[in-house]
C-alpha positions in Angstrom: 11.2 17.5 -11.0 13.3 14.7 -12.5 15.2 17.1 -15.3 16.1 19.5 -12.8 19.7 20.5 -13.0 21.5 19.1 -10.0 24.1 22.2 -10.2 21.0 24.5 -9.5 20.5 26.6 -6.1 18.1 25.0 -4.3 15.0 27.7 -3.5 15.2 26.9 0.8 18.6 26.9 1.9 18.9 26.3 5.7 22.1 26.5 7.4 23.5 26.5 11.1 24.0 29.6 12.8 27.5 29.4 12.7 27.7 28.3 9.5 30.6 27.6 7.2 31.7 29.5 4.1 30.8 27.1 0.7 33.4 24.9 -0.1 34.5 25.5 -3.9 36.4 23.1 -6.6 39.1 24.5 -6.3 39.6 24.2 -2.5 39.7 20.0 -3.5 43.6 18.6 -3.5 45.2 18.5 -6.7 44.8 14.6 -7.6 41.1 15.1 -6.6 40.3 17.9 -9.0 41.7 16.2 -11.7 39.8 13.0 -11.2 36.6 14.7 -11.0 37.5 16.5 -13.4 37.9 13.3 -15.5 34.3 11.8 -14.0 33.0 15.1 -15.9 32.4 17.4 -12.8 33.1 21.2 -13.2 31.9 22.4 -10.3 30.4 21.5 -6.8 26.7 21.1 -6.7 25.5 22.7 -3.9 24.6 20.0 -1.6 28.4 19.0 -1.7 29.8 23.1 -1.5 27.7 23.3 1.8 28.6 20.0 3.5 31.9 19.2 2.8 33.3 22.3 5.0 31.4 20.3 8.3 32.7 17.0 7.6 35.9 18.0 7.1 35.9 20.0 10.7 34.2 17.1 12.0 31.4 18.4 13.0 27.7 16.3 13.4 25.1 17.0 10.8 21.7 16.4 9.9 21.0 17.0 5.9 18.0 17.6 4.1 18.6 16.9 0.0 17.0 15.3 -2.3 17.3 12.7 -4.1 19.9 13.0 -7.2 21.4 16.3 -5.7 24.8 15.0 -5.2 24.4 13.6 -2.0 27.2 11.0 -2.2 29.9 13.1 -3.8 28.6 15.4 -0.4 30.4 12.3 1.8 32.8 10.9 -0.2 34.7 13.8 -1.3 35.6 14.8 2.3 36.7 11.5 2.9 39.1 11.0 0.4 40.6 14.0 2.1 41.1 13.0 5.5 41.5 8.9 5.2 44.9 7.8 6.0 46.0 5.7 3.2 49.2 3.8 5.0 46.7 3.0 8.1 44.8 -0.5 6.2 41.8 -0.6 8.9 38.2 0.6 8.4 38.0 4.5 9.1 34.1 5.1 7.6 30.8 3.3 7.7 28.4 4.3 5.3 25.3 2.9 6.2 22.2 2.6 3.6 19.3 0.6 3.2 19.9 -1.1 -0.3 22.2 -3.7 -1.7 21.5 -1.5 -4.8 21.9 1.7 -2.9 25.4 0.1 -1.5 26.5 -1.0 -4.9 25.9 2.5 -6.1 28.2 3.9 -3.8 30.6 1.6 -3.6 31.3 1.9 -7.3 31.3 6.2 -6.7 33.7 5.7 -4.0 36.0 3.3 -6.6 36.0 5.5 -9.2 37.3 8.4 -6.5 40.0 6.0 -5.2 41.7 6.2 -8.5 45.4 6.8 -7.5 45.1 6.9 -4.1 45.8 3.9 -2.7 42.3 4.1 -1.0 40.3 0.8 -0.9 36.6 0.2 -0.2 34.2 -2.7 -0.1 30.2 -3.2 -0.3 28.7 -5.2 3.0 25.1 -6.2 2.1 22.9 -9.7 2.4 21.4 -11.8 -0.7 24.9 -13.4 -1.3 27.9 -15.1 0.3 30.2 -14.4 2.7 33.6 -15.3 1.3 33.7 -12.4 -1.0 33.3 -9.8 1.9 35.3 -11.7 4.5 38.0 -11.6 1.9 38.1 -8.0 1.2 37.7 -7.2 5.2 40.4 -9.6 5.6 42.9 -7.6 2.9 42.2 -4.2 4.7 39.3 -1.8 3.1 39.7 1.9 4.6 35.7 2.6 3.7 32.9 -0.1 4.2 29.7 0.9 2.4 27.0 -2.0 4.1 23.3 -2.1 5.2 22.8 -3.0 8.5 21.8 -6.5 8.6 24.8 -7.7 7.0 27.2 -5.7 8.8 26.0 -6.9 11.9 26.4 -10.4 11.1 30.0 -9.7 9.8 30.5 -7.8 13.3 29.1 -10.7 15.2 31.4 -13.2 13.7 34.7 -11.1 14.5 35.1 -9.9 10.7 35.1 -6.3 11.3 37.6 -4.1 13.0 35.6 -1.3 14.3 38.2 0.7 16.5 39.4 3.1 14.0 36.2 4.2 12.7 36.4 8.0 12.7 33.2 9.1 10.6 29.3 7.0 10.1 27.6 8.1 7.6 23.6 7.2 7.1 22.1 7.8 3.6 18.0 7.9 3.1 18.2 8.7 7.7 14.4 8.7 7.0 14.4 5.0 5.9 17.5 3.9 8.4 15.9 4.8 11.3 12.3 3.8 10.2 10.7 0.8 11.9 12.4 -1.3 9.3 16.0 -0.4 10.1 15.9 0.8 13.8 16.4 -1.8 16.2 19.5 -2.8 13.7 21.0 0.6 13.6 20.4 0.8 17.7 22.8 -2.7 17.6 25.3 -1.4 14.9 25.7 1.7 17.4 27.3 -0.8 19.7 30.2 -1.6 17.9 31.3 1.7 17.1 33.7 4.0 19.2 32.1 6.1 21.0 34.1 9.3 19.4 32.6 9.3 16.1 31.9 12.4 13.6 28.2 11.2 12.5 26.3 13.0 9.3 23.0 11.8 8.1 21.3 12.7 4.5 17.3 12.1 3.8 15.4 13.8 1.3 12.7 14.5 4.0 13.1 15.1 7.7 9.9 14.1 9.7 10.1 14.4 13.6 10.9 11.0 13.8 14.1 11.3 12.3 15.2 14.8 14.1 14.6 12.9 17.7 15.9 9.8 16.7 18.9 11.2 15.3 20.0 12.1 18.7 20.7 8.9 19.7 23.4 8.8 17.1 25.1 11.9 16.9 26.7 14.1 19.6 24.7 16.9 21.4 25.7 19.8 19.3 24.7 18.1 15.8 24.2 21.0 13.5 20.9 21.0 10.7 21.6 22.1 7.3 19.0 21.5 4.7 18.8 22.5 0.8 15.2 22.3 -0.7 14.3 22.5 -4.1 10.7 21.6 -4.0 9.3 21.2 -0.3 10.1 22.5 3.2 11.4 21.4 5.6 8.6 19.1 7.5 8.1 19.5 11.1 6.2 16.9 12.7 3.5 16.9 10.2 3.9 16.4 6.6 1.8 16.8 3.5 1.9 15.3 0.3 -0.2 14.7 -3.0 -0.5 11.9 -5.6 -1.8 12.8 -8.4 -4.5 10.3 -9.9 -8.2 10.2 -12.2 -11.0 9.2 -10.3 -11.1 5.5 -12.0 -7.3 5.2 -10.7 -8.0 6.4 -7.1 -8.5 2.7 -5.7 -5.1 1.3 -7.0 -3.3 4.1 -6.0 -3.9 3.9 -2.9 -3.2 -0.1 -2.6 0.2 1.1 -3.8 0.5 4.1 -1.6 -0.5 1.2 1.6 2.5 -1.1 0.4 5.1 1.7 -0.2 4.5 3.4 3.2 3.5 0.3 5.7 2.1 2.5 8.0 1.8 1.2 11.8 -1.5 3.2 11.8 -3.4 4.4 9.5 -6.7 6.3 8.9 -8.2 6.8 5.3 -11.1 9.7 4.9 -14.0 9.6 2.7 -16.4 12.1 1.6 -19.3 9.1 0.9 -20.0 6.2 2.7 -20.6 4.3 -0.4 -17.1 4.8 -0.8 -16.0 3.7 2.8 -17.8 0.2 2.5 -16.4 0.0 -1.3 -12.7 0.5 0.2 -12.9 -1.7 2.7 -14.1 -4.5 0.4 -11.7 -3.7 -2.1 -8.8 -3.3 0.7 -10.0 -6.4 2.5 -10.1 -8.5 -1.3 -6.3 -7.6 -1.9 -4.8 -8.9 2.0 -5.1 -5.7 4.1 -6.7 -5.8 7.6 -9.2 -2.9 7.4 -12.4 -2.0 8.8 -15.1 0.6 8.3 -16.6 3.5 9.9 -19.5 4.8 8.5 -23.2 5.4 10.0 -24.0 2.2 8.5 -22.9 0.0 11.2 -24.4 -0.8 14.7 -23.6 1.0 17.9 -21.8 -2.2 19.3 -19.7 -3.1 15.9 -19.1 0.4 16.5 -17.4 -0.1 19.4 -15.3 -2.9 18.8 -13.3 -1.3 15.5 -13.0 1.7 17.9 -11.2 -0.5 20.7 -9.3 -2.7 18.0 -7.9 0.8 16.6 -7.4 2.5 20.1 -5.2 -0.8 21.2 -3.4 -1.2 18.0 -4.8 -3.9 16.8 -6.3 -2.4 13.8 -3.6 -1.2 11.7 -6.1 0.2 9.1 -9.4 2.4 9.5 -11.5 3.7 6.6 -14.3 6.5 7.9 -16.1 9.5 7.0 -15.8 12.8 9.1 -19.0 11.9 10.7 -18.0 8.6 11.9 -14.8 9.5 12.9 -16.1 11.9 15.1 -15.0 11.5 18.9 -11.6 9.4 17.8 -8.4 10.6 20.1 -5.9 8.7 19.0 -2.3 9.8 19.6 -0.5 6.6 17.5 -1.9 7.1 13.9 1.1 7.7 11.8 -0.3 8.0 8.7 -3.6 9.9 7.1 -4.6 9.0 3.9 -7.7 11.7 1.8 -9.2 9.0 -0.2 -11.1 12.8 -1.0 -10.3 15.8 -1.1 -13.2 17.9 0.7 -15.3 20.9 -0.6 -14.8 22.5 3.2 -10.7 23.4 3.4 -11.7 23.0 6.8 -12.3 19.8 7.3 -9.1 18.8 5.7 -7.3 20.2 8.9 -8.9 18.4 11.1 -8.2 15.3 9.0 -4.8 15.7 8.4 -4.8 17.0 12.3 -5.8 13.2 13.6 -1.6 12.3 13.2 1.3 14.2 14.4 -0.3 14.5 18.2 1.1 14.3 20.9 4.9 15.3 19.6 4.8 12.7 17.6 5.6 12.8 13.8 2.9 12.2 10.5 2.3 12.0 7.1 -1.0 13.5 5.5 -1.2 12.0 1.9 -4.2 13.0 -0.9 -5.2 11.5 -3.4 -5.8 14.1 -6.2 -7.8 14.1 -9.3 -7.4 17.4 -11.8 -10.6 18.6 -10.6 -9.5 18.4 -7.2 -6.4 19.7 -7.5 -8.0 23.3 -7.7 -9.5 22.8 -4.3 -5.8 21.5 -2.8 -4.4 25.0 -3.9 -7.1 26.6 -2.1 -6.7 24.9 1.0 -3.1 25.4 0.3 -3.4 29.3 0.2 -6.4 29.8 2.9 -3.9 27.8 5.5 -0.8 28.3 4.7 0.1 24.8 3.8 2.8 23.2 1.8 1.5 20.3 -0.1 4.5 18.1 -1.9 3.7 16.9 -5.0 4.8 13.2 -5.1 6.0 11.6 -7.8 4.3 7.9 -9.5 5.0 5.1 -7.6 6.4 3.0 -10.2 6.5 -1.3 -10.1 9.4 -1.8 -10.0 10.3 0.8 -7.2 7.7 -0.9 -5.2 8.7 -4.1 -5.7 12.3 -3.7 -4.7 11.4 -1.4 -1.6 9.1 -4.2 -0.1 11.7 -7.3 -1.2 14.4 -5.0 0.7 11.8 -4.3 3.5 10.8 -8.2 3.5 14.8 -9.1 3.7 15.8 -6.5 6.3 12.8 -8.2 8.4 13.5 -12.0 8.0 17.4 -11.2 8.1 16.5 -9.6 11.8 14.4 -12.5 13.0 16.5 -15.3 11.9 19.6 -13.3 13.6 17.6 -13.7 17.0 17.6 -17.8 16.4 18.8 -20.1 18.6 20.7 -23.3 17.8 17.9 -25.7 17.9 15.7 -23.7 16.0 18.2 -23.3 13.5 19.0 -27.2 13.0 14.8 -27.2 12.4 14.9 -24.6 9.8 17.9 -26.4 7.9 15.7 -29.6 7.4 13.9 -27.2 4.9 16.9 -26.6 3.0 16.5 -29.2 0.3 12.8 -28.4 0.3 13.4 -25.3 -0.4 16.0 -25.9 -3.1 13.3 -28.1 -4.6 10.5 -25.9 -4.7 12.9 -22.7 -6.3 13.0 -25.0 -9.6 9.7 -24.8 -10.7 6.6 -22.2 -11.2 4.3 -23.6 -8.7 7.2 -24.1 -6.1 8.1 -20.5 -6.8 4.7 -19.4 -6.1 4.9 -21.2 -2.5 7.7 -19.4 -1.8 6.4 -16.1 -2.4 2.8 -16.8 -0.7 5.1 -17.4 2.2 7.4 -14.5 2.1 3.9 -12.4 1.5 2.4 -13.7 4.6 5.8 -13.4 6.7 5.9 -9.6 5.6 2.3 -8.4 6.1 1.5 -10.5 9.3 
């Protein structure tokens, strides 16, 4: 809920087994009381009462917290307390996924510094180097960067990682996604090897708890504070909320937000199968259908395009999907929801095998949202209740998504191949000042990101 009170207790709290007592306002130094004081704080929320004791002992952790909780007060407050002013060098890296996410902290961590001598700077791509070289060049004690950026910084000498004492990773789901990964695995190269490392997502798939091993040390500590959901273990449910008219578009949008590596969609119809795929196929996705509508052979050769990977995107009925053992599919979509509570375990059962992590996602009209709290209560599932995805949210996740992915390949060129791409500098400079130039651009930025 948007208008919840961030000061509230969330309803799960999780903590380690040798857990820390709550760290209270008054427990802050003096000159940091009174300037939180001033920012309008009264109190700790509790995301920040329950980490700032770990941090502050250095100890590895793994947070679950929502959105809007507090999260980077959580980080920076403990920081503040244990930089070393006098000592000008980099001694945190806060790593998020967002120039706007990196802005946004950046300005937190300013408005914290006041006073104390303590100087920060935001690393991210989009814009010029000067600016950041400078403020690396005049000493900064916190970088705040996404990882793209940094990396190019730390290839070019610009950064002085060796007295780096914390990492921190805000949205861990989205930094070590497929988007971020092979980045963050080439960050982790710079760094000292005796770093304190905490993480924060709002959701913690399997993904992240095994991947997040490779970053912190072996006795990382869990600690999570839900408000609305639980904590998901390799298999996670969630709902969108949508009237039957809307169902189509929704899940266009729900496709673009998650990029799923593989994906199956159920239907109750088959009318609605071959409709999907037409629809999916008219907007740019690579789908196909199963349904008992098509022949034994064609049959065959979706099966072994979706077995081999090939086929990102598979729309079926129960019937037709009968026989599938696929261990990759990351993502199930109920186009749906089915009279039999049954049948939606063994749907949402198709991902999350093998120890690997997934994502069951509905599509839920009113009337259907009866039968979800049924299947809810007669299996003891925990169906999170998502919010809209709004335009502009998805535009600005898939330009940041699109970024991250050309930044990464154009990183990887070599010196002839970047002579080539410069003879398209003035082309490119030509087309940006009009409509239909623009237009190019973004067909091409479109086909670069969905290929």
């Amino acid at each position: 809920m948007e208008n919840e009170n961030p000061f509230s207790t969330p309803i799960k709290i999780k903590e380690p087994q040798n857990k820390l007592p709550d760290f209270l306002m008054e427990n802050l130094p003096e000159h940091l009381q009174a300037t939180v004081k001033e920012l309008g704080w009264n109190e700790l929320m509790p995301v920040q009462k329950k980490t700032i004791p770990y941090m502050l002992q250095g100890r590895d952790m793994l947070i679950q917290s929502k959105t809007g909780s507090g999260k980077t007060g959580a980080f920076l407050l403990p920081l503040f307390q244990v930089i070393v002013a006098e000592h000008i060098f980099p001694q945190a890296l806060i790593l998020v996924p967002t120039r706007e996410l990196a802005l946004q902290v950046h300005g937190e961590a300013e408005k914290l510094a006041k006073g104390t001598g303590i100087r920060s700077c935001a690393i991210f791509g989009g814009v010029g180097f000067d600016n950041q070289i400078h403020a690396l060049r005049t000493g900064v004690h916190i970088i705040v960067a996404t990882p793209g950026r940094l990396l190019d910084h730390a290839q070019r000498g610009n950064i002085d990682f060796g007295s780096i004492r914390d990492l921190i990773m805000d949205e861990a789901d989205e930094m070590l996604g497929m988007g971020f990964y092979p980045d963050m695995q080439r960050v982790r190269r710079f760094l000292p090897k005796e770093i304190s490392c905490t993480m924060f997502s709002a959701t913690i798939p399997q993904t992240v708890k095994s991947l997040a091993r490779e970053f912190q040390r072996p006795n990382a500590d869990f600690l999570s504070l839900s408000y609305d959901q639980v904590i998901a273990k390799n298999l996670e449910h969630r709902y969108y909320a949508s009237d039957a008219m809307g169902k189509d578009s929704l899940l266009i949008k729900i496709l673009e937000w998650e990029n799923p590596e593989s994906c199956m969609v159920f239907c109750n119809m088959k009318k609605d199968v071959a409709y999907l795929e037409q629809v999916l196929n008219d907007y740019g996705f690579v789908a196909k259908a199963l349904s008992g509508d098509i022949s034994q052979k064609e049959r065959e050769q979706v099966l072994g395009a979706f077995r081999e990977n090939k086929l990102k995107l598979l729309i079926c009925t129960d019937v037709a999907a009968r026989g599938i053992d696929v261990t990759h599919v990351t993502h199930v979509i109920v186009y749906d929801h089915p009279s039999d509570h049954e049948v939606y375990v063994h749907r949402s059962g198709r991902t999350a095998r093998a120890g690997r992590s997934g994502l069951s996602i509905s599509l839920i009209t009113p009337v259907e949202e009866i039968e979800i709290q049924k299947t809810a209560a007669d299996f003891g599932i925990n169906f999170i209740k998502m919010q809209p995805i709004s335009e502009e949210e998805l535009a600005s996740r898939i330009r940041q998504r699109a970024e991250a992915k050309l930044d990464r390949e154009r990183r990887f060129l070599g010196q002839k191949q970047n002579e080539r791409m410069r003879r398209y500098l003035p082309m490119v400079e030509e087309l940006s000042q009009n409509t239909e130039g623009k237009e190019l651009l973004a067909y091409l930025l479109d086909s670069f990101y969905w290929k």
